[in-house]
C-alpha positions as CSV (number, residue, x, y, z in Angstrom):
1,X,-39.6,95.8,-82.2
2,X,-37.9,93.7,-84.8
3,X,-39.9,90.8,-86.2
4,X,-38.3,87.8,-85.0
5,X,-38.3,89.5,-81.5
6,X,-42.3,89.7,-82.4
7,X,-42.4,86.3,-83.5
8,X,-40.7,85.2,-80.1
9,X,-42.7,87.2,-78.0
10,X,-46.4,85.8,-79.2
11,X,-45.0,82.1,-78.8
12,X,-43.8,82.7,-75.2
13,X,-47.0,84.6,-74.4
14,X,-49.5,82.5,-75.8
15,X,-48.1,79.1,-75.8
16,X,-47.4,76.6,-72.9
17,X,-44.1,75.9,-74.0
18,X,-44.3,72.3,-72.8
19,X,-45.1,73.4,-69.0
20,X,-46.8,71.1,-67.0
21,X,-49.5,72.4,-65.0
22,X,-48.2,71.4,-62.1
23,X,-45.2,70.2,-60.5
24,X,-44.6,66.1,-59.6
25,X,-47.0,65.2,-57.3
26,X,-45.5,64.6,-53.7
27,X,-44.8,61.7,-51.6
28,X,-47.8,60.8,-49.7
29,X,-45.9,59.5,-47.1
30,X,-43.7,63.3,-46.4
31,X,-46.7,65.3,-47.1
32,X,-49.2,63.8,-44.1
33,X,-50.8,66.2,-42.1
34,X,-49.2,69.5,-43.7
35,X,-51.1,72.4,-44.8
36,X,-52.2,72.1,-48.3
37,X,-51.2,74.9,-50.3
38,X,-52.7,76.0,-53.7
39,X,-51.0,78.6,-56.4
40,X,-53.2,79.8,-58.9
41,X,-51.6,81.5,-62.2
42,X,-50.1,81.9,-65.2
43,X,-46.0,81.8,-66.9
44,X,-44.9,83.1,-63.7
45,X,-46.4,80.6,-61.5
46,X,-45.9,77.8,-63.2
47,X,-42.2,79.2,-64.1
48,X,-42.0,79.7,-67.5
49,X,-38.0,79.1,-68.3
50,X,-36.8,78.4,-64.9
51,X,-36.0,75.1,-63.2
52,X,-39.5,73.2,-60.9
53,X,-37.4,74.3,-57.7
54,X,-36.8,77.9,-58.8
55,X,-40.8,78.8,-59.5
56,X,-41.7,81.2,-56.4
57,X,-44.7,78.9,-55.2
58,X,-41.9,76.3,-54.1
59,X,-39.9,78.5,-53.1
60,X,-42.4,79.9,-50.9
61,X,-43.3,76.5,-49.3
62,X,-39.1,75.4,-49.0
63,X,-38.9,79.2,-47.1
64,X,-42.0,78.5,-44.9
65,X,-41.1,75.6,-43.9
66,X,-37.5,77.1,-43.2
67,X,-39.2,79.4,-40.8
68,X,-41.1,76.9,-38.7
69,X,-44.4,76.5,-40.8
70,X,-44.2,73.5,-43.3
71,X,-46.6,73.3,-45.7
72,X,-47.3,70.5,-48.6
73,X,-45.8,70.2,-51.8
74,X,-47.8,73.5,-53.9
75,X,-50.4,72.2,-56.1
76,X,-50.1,74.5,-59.2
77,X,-52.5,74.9,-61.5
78,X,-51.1,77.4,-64.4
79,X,-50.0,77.7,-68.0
80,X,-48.4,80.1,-70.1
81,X,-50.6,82.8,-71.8
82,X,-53.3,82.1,-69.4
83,X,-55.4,85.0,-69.0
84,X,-58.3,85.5,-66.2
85,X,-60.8,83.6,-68.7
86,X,-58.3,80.8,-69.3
87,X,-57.8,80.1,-65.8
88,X,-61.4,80.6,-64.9
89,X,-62.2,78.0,-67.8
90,X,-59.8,75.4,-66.3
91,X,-61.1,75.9,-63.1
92,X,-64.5,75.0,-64.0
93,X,-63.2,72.1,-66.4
94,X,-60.7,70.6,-63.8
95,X,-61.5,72.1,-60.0
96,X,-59.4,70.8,-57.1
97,X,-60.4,69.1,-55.0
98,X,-60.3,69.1,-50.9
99,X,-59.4,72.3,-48.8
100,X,-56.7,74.1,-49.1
101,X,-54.8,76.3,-46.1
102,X,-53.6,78.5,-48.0
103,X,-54.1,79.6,-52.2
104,X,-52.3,82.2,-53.9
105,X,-53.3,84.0,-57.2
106,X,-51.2,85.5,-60.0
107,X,-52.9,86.6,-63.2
108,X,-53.3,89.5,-65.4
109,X,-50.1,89.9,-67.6
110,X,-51.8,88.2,-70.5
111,X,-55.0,90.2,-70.3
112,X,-52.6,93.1,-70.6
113,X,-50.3,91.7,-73.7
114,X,-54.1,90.4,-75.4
115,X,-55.0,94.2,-74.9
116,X,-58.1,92.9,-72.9
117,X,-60.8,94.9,-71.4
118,X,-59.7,96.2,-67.9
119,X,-64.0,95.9,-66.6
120,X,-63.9,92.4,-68.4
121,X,-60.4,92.0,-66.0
122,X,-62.3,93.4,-63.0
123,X,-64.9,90.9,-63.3
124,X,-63.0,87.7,-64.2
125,X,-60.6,88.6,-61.4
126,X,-63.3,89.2,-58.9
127,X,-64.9,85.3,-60.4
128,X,-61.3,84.1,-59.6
129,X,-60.7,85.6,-56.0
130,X,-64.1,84.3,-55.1
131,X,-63.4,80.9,-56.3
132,X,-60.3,81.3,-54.4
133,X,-62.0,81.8,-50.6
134,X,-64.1,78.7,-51.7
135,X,-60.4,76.6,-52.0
136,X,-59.6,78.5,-48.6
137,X,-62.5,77.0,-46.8
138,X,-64.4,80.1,-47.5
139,X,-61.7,81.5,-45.4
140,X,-60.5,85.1,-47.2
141,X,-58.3,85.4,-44.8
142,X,-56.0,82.3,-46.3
143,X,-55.8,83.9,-49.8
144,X,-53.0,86.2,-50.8
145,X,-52.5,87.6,-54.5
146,X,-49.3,89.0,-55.9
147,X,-49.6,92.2,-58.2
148,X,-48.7,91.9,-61.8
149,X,-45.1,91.9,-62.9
150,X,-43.6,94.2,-65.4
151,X,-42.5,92.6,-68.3
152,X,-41.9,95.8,-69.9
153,X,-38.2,95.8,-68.5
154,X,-37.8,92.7,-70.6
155,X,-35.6,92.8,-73.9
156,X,-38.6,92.0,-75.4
157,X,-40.7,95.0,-73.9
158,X,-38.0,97.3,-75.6
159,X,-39.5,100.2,-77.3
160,X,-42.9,100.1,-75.6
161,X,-41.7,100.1,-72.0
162,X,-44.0,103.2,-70.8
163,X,-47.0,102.1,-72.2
164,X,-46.5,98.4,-70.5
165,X,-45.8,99.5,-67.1
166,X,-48.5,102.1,-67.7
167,X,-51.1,99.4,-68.3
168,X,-49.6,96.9,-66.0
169,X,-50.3,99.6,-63.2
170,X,-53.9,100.1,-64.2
171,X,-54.4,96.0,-64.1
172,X,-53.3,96.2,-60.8
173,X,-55.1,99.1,-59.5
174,X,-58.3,97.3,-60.4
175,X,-57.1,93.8,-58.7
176,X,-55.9,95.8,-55.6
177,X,-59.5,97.3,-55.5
178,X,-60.5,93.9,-55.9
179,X,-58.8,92.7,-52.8
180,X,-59.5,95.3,-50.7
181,X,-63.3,95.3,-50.9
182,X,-62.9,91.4,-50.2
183,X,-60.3,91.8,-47.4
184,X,-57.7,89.9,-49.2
185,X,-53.9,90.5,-48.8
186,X,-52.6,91.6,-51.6
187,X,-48.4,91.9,-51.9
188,X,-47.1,94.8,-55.0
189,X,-43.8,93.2,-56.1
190,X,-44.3,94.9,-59.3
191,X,-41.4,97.7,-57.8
192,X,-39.2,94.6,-57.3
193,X,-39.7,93.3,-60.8
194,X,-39.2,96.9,-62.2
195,X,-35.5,96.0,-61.0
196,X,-34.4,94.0,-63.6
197,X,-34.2,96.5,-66.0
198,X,-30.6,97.5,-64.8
199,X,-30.1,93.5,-63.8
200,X,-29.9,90.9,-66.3
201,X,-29.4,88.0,-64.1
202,X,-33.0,89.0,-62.7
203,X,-34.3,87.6,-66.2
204,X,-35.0,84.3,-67.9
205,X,-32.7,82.9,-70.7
206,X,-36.5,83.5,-72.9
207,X,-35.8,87.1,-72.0
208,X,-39.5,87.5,-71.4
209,X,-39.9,85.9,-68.3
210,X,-38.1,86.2,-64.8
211,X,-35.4,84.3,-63.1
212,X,-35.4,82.4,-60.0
213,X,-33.4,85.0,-59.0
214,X,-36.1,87.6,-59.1
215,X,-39.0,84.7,-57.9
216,X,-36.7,84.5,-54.6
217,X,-37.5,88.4,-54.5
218,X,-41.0,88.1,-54.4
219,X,-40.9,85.5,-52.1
220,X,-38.6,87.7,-49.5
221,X,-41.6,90.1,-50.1
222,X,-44.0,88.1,-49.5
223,X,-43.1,85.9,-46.5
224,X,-43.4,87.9,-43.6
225,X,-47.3,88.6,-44.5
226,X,-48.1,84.8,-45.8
227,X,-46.7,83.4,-42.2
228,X,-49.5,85.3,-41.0
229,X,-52.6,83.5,-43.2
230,X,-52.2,80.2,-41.7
């Protein structure tokens, strides 16, 4: 990998690039009486490079409510280069606050790209899914986690592609374990991000990260189980 391609890569992996962690807040007055909905995360939650409407949590709650089952405005809470302590840290620091109907998790890339411990992962993501059911009402059964993406099929992942999508697989081994033992859903669109590699249009003008394009993907994926949560 050539240097400036280097240089690129840590900034858009460890930095928040200006991101907010979360979208505008909502209109009281449209969100009454919905089901609150809380995305935990990291780049791809909060949607590094794309537009607010293009992140998949949104999309998500704009295709819910499409099929009959509106839910509030997402509250986001994720930054780029987050890992599993980060968002654990913030957590603590800043919890939300109220119940939520439903809560989504997304983490692990950067644990992956930091070359992080995969028992430190298994911990801190067991920490996370717990804190998780607490949101939920202590209610697993309004959690769902999305499996790692692979941003080896990047421009940037060039080069090192097998030993990414290698890793990225033993991340989410350990975070489908995870799940399992705690009866939480948990959707592998890893496959559908593998995709991109022959599709451009699936990636973000960073090249790093992925398009709305490829969020609409996951959210296609996901739908049919999330209607079921709540």
């Amino acid at each position: 990998m050539k240097l400036y391609q280097i240089t690129i890569l840590l900034c858009l992996l460890s930095c928040d690039g200006g991101q907010s962690p979360a979208p505008a807040s909502p209109d009281p007055a449209n969100e009454t009486g919905k089901p609150h909905y809380l995305a935990l995360g990291d780049s791809y939650t909060i949607g590094q490079s794309v537009a607010p409407d293009e992140r998949w949590p949104v999309i998500l709650a704009d295709e819910l409510k499409k099929a009959g089952k509106p839910v509030a405005t997402p509250e986001i809470i994720a930054r780029t280069g987050w890992t599993t302590r980060n968002l654990l840290d913030a957590l603590e620091q800043s919890p939300p606050t109220g119940t939520f109907d439903l809560v989504s998790l997304l983490i692990g890339v950067n644990n992956q790209y930091q070359g992080r411990n995969m028992e430190e992962y298994r911990i801190e993501f067991r920490q996370l899914l717990v804190k998780a059911i607490a949101y939920a009402g202590d209610d697993a059964g309004n959690v769902f986690v999305l499996s790692i993406p692979d941003w080896g099929v990047t421009a940037l992942g060039e080069g090192n592609r097998d030993h990414i999508s290698s890793e990225i697989d033993n991340f989410n081994a350990i975070a489908k374990d995870e799940c399992d033992k705690l009866k939480i859903v948990f959707i592998d669109i890893t496959g559908t991000s593998r995709t991109a590699l022959n599709d451009p249009t699936m990636i973000a003008s960073d090249q790093l990260h992925f398009s709305g394009k490829m969020y609409r993907l996951w959210v296609n994926q996901a739908l049919s189980r999330v209607k079921q949560l709540f």
